[in-house]
Backbone as a ProteinNet text record, in pm:
[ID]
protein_1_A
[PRIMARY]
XXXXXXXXXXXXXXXXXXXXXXXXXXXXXXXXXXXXXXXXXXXXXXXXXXXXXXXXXXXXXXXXXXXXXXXXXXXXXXXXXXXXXXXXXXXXXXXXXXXXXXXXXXXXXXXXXXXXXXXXXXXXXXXXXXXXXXXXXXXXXXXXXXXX
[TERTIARY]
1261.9	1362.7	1352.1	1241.6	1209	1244.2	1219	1215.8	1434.2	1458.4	1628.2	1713.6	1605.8	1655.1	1676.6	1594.7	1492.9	1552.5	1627.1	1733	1896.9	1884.8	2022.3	2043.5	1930.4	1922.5	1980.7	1946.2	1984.2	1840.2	1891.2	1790.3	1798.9	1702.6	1696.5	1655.9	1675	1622.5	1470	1392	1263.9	1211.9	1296.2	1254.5	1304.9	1397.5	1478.8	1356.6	1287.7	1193.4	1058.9	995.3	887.1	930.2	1007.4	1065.1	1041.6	1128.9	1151.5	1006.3	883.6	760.9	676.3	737.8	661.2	696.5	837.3	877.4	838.3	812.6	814.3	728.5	587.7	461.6	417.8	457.6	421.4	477.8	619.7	659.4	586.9	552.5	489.9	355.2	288.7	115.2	125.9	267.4	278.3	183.8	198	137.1	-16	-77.3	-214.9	-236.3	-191	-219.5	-299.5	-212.2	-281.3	-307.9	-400	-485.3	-633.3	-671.3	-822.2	-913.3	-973.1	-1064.3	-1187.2	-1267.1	-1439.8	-1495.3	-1386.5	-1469.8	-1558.9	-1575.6	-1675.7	-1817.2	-1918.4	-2021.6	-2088.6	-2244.3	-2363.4	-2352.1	-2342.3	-2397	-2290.6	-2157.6	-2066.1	-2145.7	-2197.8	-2285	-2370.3	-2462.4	-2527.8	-2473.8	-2392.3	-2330	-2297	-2231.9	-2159.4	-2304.3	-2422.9	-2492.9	-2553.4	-2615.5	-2608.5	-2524.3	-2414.4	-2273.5	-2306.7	-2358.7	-2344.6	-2443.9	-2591.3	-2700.5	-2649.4	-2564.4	-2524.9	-2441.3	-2315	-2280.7	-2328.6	-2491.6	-2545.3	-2644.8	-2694.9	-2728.8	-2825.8	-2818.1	-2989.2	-2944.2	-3050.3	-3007.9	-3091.8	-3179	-3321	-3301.7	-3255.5	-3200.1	-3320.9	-3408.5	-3549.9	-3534.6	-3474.6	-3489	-3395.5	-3272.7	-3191.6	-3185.1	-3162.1	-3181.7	-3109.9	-3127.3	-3016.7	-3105	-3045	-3173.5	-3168.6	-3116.1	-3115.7	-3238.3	-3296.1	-3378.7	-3323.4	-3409.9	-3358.2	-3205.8	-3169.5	-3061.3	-3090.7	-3026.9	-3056.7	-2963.2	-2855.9	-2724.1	-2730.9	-2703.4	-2703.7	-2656.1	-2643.5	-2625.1	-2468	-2394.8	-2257.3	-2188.1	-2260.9	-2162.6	-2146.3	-2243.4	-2226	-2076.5	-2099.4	-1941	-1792.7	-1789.7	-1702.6	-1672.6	-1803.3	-1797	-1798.7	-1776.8	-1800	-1676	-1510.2	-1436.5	-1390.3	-1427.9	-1450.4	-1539	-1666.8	-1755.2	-1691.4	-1652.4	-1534	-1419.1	-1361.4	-1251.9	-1329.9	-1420.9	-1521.1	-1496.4	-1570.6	-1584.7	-1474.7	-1362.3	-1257.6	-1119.2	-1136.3	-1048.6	-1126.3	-1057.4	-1086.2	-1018.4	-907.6	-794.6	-840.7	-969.7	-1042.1	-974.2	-971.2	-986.5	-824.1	-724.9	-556.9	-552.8	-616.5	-591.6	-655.1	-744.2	-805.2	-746.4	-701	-569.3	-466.9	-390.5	-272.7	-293.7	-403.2	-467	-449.6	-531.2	-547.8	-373.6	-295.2	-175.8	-100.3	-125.4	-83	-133.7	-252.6	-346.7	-299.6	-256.3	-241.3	-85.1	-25.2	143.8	122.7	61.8	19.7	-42.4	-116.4	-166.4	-79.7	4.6	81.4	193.4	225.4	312.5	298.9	97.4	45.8	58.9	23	30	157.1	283.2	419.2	445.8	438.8	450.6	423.1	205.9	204.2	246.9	297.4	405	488.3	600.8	738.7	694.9	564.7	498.5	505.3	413.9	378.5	540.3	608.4	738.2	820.1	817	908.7	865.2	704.3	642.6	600.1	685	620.1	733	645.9	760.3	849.4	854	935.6	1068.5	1028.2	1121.2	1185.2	1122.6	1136.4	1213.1	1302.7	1368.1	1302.1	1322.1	1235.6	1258.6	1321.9	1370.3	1162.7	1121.4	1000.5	904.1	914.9	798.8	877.4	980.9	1001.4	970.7	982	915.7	791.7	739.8	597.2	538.8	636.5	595	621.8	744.2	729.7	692.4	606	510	374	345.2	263	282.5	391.4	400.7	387.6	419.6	417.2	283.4	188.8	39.4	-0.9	-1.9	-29.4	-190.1	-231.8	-419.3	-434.4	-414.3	-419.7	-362.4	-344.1	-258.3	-358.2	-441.8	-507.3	-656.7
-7830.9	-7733.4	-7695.2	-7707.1	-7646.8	-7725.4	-7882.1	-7983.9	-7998.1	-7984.1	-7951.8	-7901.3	-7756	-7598.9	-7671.4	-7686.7	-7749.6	-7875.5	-7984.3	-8048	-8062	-7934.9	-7899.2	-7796.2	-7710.8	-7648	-7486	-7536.1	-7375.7	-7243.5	-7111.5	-7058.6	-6933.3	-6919.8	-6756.6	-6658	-6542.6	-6424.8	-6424	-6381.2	-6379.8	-6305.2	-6208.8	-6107.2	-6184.2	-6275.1	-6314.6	-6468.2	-6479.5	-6594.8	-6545.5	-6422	-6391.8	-6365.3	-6276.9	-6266.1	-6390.7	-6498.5	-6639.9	-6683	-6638	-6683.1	-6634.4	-6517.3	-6425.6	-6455.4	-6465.9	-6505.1	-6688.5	-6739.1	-6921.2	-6900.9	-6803.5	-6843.6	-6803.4	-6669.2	-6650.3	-6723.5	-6753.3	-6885.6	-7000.5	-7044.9	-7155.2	-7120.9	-7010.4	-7020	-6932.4	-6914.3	-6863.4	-6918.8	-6990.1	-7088.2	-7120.1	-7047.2	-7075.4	-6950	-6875.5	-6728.1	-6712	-6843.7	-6882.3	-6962.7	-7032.6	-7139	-7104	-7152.1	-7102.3	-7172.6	-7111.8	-7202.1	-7153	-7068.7	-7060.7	-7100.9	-7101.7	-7112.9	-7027.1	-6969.8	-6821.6	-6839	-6954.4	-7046.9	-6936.1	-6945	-6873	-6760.4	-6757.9	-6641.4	-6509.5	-6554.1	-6427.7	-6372.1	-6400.4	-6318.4	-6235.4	-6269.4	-6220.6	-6080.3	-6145.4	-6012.5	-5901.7	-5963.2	-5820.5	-5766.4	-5782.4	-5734.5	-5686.6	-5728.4	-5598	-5494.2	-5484.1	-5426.6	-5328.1	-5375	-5307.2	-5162.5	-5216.2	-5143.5	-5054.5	-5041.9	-4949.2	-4851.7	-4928.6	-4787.6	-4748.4	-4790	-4714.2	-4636.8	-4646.8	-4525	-4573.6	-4704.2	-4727.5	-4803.1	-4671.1	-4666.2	-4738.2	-4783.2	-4852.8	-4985.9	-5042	-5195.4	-5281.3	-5279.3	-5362.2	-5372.5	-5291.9	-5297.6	-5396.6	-5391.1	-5503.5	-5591.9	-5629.3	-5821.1	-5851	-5933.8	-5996.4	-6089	-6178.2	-6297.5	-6394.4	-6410.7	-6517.4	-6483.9	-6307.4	-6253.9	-6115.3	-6104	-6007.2	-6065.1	-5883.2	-5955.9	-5987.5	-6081	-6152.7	-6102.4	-6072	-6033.5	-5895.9	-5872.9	-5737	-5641.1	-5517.3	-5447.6	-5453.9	-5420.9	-5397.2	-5497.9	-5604.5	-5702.6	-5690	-5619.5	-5520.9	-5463.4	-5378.4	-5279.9	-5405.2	-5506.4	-5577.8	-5650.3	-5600.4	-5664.8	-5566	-5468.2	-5322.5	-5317.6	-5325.6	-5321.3	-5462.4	-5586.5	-5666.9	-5593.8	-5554.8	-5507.6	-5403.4	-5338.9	-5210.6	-5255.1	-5354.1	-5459.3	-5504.9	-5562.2	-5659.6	-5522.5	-5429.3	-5322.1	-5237.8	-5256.9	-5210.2	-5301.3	-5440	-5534.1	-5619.2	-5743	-5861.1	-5967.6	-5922.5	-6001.3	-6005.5	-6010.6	-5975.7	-6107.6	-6164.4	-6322.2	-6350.6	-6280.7	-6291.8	-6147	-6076.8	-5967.7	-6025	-6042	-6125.2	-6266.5	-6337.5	-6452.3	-6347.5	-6265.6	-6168.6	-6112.1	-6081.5	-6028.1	-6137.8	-6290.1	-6355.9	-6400.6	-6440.7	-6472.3	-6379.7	-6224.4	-6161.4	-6139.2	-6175.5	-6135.5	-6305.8	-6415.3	-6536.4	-6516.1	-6467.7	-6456.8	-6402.5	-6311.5	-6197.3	-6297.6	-6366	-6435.6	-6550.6	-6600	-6681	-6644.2	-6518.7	-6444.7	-6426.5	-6350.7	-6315.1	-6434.1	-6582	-6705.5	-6710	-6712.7	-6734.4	-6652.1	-6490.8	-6403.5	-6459.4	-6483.3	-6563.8	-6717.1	-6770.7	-6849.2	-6852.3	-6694.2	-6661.7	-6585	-6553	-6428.3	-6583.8	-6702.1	-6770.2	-6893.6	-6888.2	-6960.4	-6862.5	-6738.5	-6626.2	-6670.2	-6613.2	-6646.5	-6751.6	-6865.8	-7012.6	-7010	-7044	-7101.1	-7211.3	-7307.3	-7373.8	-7321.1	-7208.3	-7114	-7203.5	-7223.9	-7305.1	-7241.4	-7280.4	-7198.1	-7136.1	-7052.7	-6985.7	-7100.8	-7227.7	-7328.5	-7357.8	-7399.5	-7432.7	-7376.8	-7265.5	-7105	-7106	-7135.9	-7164.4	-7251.6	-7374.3	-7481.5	-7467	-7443.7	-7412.5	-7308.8	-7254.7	-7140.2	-7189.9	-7271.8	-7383.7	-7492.5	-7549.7	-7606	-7555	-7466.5	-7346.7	-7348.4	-7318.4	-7283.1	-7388.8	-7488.1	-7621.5	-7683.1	-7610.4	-7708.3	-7661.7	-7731.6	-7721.4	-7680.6	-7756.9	-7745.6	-7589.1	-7554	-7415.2	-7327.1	-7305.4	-7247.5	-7253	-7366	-7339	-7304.5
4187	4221.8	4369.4	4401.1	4540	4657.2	4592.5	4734.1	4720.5	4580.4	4588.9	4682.1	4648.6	4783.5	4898.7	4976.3	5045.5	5167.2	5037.9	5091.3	5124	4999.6	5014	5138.1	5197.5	5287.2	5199.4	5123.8	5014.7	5070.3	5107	5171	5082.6	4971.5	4933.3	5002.8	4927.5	4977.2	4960.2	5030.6	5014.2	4906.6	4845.9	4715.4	4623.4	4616.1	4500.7	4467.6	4612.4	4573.3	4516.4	4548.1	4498.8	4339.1	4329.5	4163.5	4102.1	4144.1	4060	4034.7	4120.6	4135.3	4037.3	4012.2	3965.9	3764.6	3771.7	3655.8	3588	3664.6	3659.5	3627.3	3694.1	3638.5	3536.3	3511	3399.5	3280.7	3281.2	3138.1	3152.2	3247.9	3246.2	3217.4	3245.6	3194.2	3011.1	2993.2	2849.2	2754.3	2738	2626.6	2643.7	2754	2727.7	2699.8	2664.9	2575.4	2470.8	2421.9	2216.6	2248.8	2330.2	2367.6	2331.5	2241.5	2237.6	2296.2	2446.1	2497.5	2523.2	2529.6	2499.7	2622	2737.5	2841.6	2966.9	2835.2	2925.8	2961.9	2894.8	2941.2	2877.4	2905.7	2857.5	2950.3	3065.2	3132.9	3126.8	3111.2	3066.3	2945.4	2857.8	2780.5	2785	2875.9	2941.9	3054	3100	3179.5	3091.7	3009.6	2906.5	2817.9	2811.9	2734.5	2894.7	2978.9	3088.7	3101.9	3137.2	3141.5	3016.8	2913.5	2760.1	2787.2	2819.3	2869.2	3019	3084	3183.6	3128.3	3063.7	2991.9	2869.9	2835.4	2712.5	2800.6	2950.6	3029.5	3091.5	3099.5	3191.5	3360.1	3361.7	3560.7	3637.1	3544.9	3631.8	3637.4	3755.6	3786.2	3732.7	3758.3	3719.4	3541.1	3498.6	3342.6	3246.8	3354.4	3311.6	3278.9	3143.2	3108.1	2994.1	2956.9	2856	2800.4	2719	2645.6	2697.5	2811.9	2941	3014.4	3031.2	3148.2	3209.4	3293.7	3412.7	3466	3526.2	3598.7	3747	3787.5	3890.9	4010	4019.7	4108.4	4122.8	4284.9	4253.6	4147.5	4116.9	4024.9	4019.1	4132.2	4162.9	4112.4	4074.9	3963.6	3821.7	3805.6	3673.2	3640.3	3733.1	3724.9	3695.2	3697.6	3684.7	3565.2	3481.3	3329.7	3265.2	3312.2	3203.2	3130.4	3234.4	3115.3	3021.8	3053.1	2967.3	2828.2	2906.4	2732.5	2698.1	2751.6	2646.6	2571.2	2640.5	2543.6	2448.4	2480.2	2346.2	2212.6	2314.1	2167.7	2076.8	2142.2	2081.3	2026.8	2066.7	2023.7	2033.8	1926.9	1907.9	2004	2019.3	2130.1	2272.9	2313.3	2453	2509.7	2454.6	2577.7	2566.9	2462.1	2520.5	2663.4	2626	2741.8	2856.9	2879.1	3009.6	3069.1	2956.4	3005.4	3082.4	3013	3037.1	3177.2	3213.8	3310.4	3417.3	3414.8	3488	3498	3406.8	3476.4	3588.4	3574.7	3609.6	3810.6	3775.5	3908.6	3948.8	3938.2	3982.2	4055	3955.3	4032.9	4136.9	4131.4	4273.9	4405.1	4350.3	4447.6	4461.8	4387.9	4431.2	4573.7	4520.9	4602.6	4728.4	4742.8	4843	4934.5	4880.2	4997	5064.2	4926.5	4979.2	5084.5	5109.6	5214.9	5357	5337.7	5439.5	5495.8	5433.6	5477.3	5518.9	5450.1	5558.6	5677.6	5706.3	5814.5	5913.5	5883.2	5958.2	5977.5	5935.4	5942.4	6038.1	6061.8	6109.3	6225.3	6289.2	6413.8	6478.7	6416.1	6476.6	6627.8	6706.5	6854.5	6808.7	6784.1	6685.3	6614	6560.4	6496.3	6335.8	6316.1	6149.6	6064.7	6016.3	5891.1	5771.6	5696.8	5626.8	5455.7	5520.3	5394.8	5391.9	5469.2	5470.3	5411	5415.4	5358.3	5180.6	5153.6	5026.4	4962.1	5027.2	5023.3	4940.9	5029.5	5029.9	4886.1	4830.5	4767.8	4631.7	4623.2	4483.2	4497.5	4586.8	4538.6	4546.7	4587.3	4491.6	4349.2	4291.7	4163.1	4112.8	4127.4	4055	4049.4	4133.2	4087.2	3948.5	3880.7	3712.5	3697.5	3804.7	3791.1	3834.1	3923.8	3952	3830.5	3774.9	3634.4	3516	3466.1	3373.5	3361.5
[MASK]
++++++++++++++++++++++++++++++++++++++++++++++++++++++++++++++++++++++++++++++++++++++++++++++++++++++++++++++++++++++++++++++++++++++++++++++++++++

């Protein structure tokens, strides 16, 4: 669709392109929602049973461990699995909300590149059409590998 725009010299609005970006990706990463994939490895376990022991009250970093060991990373990576282990403890659906999550935080970043693309297409001496920075922004969306 993009290399279409592109040749046809079709030029959107820059909001009407982040939208389309924002909407494409998420239908397109739909379906790994109910994808059951288990790819959280051994040590996400580990985190969330640290994470578990901080908000059950233990302040003493040295005490931290899991059945892997001590924790190894500073503490402040803790704080980043805490509301994962609060999801664990109140739903079963942890790993559709954390997909839901990651599609959501990916569009964003899809977006964030596309911007800098029309920032760096606006200020080129060249003076490039902003067909290019769209360009650029669906085929962003179209890398499939980035998506799953």
């Amino acid at each position: 669709m993009g290399l279409l725009l592109w040749l046809f010299k079709v030029e959107l609005s820059q909001t009407y392109v982040y939208a389309l970006i924002l909407l494409a990706n998420l239908a397109l990463s739909y379906h790994y929602l109910h994808e059951v994939s288990f790819r959280y490895g051994v040590d996400y376990v580990a985190y969330l049973q640290q994470a578990g022991a901080v908000l059950n009250g233990e302040r003493d970093y040295t005490r931290l461990s899991s059945h892997l060991g001590p924790c190894y990373y500073p503490a402040g990576h803790i704080l980043h699995y805490m509301p994962a282990f609060m999801l664990h403890m109140r739903t079963e659906n942890v790993e559709t909300i954390i997909k839901a999550v990651h599609m959501v935080m990916h569009s964003v970043t899809l977006i964030s590149a596309s911007r800098l693309g029309y920032l760096y297409h606006q200020t080129e001496p060249k003076r490039l059409t902003c067909r290019s920075a769209q360009l650029l922004a669906f085929v962003l969306l179209a890398n499939q590998q980035d998506r799953e």
